[in-house]
N, C-alpha and C positions, 0 to 999 in steps of 0.2 A: 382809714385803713392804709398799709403802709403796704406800697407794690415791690413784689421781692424781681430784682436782676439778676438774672441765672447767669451773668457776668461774674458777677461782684460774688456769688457764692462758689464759683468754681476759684475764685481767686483766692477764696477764704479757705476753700478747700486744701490748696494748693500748700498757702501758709501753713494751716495747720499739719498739715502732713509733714511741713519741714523741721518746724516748732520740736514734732514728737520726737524724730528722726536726727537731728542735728543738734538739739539745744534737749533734749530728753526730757519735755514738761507733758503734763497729760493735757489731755482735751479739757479740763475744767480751767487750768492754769493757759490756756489758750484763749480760752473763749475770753476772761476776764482782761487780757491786754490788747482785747478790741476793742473799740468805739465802743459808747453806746445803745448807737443804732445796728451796730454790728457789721461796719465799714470797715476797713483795713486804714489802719493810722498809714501816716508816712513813714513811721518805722519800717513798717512792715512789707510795702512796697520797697521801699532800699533794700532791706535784705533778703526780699524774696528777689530785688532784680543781679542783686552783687551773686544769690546761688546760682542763680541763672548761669551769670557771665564763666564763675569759676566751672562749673560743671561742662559751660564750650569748651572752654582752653581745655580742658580735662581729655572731652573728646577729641584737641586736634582742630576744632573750626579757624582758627585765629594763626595757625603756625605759617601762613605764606605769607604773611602782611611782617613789612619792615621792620615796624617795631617788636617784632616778637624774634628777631637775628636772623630771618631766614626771608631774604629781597627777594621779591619777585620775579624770574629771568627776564633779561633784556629792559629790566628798567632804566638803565643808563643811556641807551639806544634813542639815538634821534626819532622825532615821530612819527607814526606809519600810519597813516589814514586807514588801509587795512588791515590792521593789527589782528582782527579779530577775526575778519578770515584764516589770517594766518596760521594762529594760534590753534583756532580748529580743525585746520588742517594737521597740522603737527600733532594735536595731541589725541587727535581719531586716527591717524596716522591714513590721513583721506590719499587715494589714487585714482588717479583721471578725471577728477573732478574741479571747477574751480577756474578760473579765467584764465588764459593760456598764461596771462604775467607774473601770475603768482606763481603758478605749476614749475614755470619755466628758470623764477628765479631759483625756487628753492632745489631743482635739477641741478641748476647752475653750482649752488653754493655745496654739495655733496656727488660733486661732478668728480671731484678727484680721485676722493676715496670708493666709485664704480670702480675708475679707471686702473688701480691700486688693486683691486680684487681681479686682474685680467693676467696672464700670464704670459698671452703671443699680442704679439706689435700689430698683426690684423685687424685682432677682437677690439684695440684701444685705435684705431682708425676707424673700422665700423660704427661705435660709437659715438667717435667723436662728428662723424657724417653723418651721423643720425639725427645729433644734438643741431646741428647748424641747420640742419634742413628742415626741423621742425619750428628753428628761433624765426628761420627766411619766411614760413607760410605764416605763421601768428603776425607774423609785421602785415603783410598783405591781405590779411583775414579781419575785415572792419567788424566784431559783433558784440562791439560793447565793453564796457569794463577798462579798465584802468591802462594805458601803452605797455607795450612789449618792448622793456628796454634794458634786458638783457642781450647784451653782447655774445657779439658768436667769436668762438673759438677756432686762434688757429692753429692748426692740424699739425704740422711740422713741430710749432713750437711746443704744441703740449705732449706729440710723444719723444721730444726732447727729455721733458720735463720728468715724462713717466720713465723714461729710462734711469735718469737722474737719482730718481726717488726708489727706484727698483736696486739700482748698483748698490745707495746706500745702506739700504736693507741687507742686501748680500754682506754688505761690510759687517754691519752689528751683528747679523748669524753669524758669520766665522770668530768675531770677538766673543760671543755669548751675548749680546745685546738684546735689547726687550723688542725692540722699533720692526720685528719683521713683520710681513705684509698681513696674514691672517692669521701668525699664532696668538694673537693677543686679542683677539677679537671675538668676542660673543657667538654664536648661533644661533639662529633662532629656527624653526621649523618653518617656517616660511622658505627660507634657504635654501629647504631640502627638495631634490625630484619630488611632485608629486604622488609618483609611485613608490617614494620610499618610504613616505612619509608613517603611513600606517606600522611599518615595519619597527620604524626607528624608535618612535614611541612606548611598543610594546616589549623592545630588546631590553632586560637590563645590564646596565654599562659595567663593566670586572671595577669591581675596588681594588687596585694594585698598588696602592698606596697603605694599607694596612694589612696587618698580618692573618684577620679573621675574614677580610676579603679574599687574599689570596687562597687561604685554605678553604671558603665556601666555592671558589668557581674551581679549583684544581677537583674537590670532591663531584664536583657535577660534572664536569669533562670525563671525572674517571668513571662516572654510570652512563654516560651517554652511550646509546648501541650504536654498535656497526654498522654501517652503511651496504649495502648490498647494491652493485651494478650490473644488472643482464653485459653479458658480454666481458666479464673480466672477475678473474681469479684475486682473493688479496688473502696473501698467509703473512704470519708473522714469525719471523727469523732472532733467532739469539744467536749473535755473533760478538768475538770478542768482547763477552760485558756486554752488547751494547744490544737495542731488539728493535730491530727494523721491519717495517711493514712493506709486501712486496705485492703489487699491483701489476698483474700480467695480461693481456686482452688474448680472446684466442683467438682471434684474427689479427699476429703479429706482421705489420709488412715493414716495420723499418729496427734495423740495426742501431738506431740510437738510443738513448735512455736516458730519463731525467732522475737527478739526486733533489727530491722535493725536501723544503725545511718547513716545515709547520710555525704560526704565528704565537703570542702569548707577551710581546714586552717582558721575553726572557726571564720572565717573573712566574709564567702557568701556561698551560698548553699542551696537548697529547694529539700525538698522530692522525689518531681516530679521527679526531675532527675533523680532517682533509678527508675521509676516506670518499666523498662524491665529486669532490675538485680534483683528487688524482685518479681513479677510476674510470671517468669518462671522462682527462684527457688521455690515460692511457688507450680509452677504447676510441676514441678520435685520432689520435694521432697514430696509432697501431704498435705502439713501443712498449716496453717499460718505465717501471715509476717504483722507484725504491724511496722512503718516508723512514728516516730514524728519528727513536724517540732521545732525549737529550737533558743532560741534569740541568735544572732550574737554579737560578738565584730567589733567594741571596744566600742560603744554604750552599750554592754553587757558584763562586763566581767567577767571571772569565779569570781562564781559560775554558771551563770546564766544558760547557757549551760546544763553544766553537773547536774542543779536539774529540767531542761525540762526533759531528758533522764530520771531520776530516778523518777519524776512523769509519763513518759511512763511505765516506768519499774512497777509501782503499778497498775496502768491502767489495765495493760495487765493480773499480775497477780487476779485482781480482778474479770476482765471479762472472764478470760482464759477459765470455760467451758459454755460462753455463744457461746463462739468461735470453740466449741467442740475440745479444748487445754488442757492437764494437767497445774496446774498451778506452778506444782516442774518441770517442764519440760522444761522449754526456754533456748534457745540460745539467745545470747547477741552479734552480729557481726556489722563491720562498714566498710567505707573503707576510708584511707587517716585522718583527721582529725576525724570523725567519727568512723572509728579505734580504735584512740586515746579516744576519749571520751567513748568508748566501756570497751576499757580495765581500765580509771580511774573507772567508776562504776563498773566494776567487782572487784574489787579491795573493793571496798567500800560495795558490797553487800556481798562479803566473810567476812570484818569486822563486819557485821551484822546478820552474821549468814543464809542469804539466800541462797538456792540452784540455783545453775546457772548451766546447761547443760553442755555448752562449747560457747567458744568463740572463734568467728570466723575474723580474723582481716585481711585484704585485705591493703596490702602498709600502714599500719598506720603510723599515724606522734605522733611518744613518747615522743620526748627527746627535749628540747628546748636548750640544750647545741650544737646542732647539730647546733645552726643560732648563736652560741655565740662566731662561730668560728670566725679567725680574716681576712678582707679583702674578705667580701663576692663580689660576681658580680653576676651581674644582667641578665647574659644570662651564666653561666657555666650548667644548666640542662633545659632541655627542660620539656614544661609543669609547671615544679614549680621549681622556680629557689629559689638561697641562698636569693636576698633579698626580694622577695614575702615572703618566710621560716621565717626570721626575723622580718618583720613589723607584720607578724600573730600573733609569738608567743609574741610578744610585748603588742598587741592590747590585746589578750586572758588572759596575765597574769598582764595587767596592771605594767611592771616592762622591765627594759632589759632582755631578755634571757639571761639565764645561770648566775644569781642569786645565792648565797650561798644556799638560801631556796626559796621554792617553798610552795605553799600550798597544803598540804594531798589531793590526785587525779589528782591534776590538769595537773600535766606532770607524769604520769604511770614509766616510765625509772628512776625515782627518789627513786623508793618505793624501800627500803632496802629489807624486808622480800617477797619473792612468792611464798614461800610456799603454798600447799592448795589452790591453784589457777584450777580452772577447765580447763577439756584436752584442749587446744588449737592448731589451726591451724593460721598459719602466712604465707603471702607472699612477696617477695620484690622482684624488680630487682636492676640486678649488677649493671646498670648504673645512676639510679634516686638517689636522695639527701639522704632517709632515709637509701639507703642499711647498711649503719652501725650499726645505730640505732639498727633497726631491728632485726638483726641478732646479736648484742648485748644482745637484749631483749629476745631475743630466747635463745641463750646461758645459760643465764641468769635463765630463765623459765625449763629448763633441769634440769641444775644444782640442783635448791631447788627442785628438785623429782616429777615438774611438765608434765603430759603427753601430750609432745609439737611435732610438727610436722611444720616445716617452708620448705617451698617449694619458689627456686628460680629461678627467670625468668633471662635469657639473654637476654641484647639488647633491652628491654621495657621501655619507656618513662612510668614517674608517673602516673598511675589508667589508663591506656592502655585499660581496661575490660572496662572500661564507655566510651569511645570515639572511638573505634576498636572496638564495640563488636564482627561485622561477619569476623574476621580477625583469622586464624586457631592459632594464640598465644593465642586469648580471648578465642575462646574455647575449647584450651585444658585447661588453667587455669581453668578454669569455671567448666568443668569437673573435674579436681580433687580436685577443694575445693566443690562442692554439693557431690562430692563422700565420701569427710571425713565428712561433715554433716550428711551425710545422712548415714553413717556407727554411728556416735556415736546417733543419733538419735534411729537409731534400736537395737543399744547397750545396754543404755539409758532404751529401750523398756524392752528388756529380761531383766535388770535387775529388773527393778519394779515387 
């Protein structure tokens, strides 16, 4: 009697399933091109092993090995005894774990690009006295594992180095250059405050880059309800053409008023939106807050915008003390795209000789060179990504961004001379598309002896204040921009 291997019949199995399947013969034309004893010839092992192999490749098992085109990283790389640590760390994307030598070098090797993501000369000092002080205790901490022989960094020369690398960024932004600090650069959630985190994920981000984008978020802005603030009145005014939202507290104690510009990449966006950002700083600050709404591109394109805003801007100064408002007394603030159109009429009301308060600019969008950059993608920032940034300033300037010339106002970041620019506050964070801009503009605003104050956020997704308001990052911001309002407001005051 002949003892059957549940081997050799799961193998026979195998074959014949592939016989039926691949070579289309029945189970009778199978059984007959087996053995006698009913063993599997050497045929039939080659070609059940050759289905085998073609069926990996198929799946992908073979695509990292040499000879399939695609080298394995760091295969040219001299040998590392712990390669393998390594590797595991890297690609679990391990932290805090792991021998101080290893930890230390791969800090070391991704040391720049920290330093790269910092904006004040403190923050890249701090760090770098951090990094040295932790390479000093690993040398002196005897507990095994491979030497600490990572080099400590020094201090002077690397924020040499960082300045170096920062000016050159500045260069490529004013060219239109790709190389700025974090507009080219991924996001991850990880990035983001932990308190924002939940927020950001569930926001979804405007498509301003297509036309059924723009018309699905413009239609939801326009059903979005009113906002309602104990303590302040808000009607809505048609004036020349134009229909202004008027936010009044009834416990007025100050004589100034702000001209608020609502956000959108000039592309979508209605007043309404601001109605709990201006509202309760109206009822904080004790003033007025007049909000026009303003023709959209690409339907509209500049000027159209920015001569809504600056017929607001007469409006208000006309009405100012029916509003019980000084009418030398306004602030001029925006945020995001409204920002921007904030600061091109500041720009243009200083050419004109009108007094403007201050200007208050919350994440403005300045610089169209910013989307001129090269190889944008369409999820590197959450909220307002490079090609929403591009198709805006496209539609707005009627032209590709980043243009030789622009026309007077229309991109603020353009204007040679700011001198004579009213004290301004600015905010950005590290991680969102303008931070460069920004803080370029700010620079910028110093420089020509303007009285600037830019305050930055970590870990903030773009205009985080309007979609996070009760989140403790909104309102600490919130707090110290109505707190610099409402200081040059009462400044403002005594000096009159």
């Amino acid at each position: 009697m002949r003892v059957e291997d549940p081997r050799q019949d799961a193998a026979r199995y195998r074959i014949d399933r592939w016989r039926r399947e691949e070579l289309g013969e029945q189970p009778e034309q199978a059984s007959e091109s087996r053995g006698s004893a009913g063993t599997p010839t050497s045929s039939d092992r080659a070609a059940y092993i050759e289905v085998t192999i073609q069926q990996a490749i198929r799946r992908g098992e073979f695509d990292d090995l040499p000879g399939a085109g695609k080298p394995i990283p760091g295969l040219g790389r001299g040998h590392d005894p712990d390669w393998w640590i390594r590797r595991k760390i890297e690609s679990e994307r391990l932290t805090g774990l792991g021998p101080p030598a290893l930890m230390l070098r791969t800090e070391s090797a991704e040391l720049d690009d920290r330093l790269d993501a910092l904006t004040r000369e403190t923050d890249v000092r701090e760090v770098l006295d951090d990094f040295n002080a932790r390479v000093r205790l690993a040398r002196m901490q005897l507990q095994g594992g491979p030497p600490v022989v990572t080099p400590l960094r020094d201090v002077e020369s690397e924020v040499a180095a960082w300045r170096a690398r920062r000016d050159a960024r500045r260069g490529d932004n004013e060219r239109g250059g790709p190389d700025a600090r974090r507009g080219g650069t991924r996001v991850n959630i990880e990035q983001v405050d932990p308190a924002l985190r939940e927020a950001t994920t569930r926001l979804p981000a405007p498509r301003a880059d297509t036309g059924w984008g723009r018309a699905l978020a413009r239609a939801g802005m326009a059903l979005m309800p009113a906002v309602k603030v104990d303590g302040v009145t808000c009607t809505t005014i048609e004036a020349e053409g134009a229909r202004l939202r008027v936010y009044r507290p009834e416990a007025q104690t100050s004589d100034a008023a702000l001209l608020w510009i609502h956000g959108g990449g000039y592309v979508i966006g209605v007043a309404k939106m601001d109605d709990r950002l201006c509202a309760e700083t109206a009822r904080e600050l004790g003033m007025v807050v007049v909000s026009p709404e303003y023709r959209l591109a690409p339907k509209h394109p500049f000027p159209a915008a920015h001569d809504d805003c600056r017929a607001a801007w007469r409006w208000l100064r006309a009405h100012a003390s029916e509003l019980g408002a000084d009418r030398d007394r306004i602030a001029v603030g925006g945020q995001s795209a409204g920002g921007g159109l904030a600061a091109g009429l500041v720009q243009r009301l200083r050419d004109e000789r009108e007094p403007v308060l201050a200007q208050w600019l919350l994440c403005p969008m300045l610089d169209d060179r910013t989307a001129a950059r090269r190889e944008p993608r369409a999820d590197d920032h959450y909220i307002w990504s490079s090609r929403s940034n591009t198709a805006a300033w496209a539609a707005y300037l009627g032209q590709a961004p980043g243009a030789r010339t622009t026309p007077a106002y229309a991109v603020p970041a353009r204007r040679e001379n700011l001198a004579g620019l009213p004290p301004t506050w600015l905010y950005v964070s590290d991680i969102e598309l303008f931070a460069d801009e920004v803080v370029a503009y700010a620079d910028r605003l110093y420089e020509a002896g303007v009285d600037t104050t830019l305050h930055e956020v970590s870990g903030a997704p773009h205009g985080f204040e309007s979609w996070a308001p009760d989140t403790e990052p909104a309102r600490e911001l919130l707090a110290a921009a109505r707190g610099w309002l409402a200081w040059q407001t009462a400044r403002g005051a005594a000096a009159a």
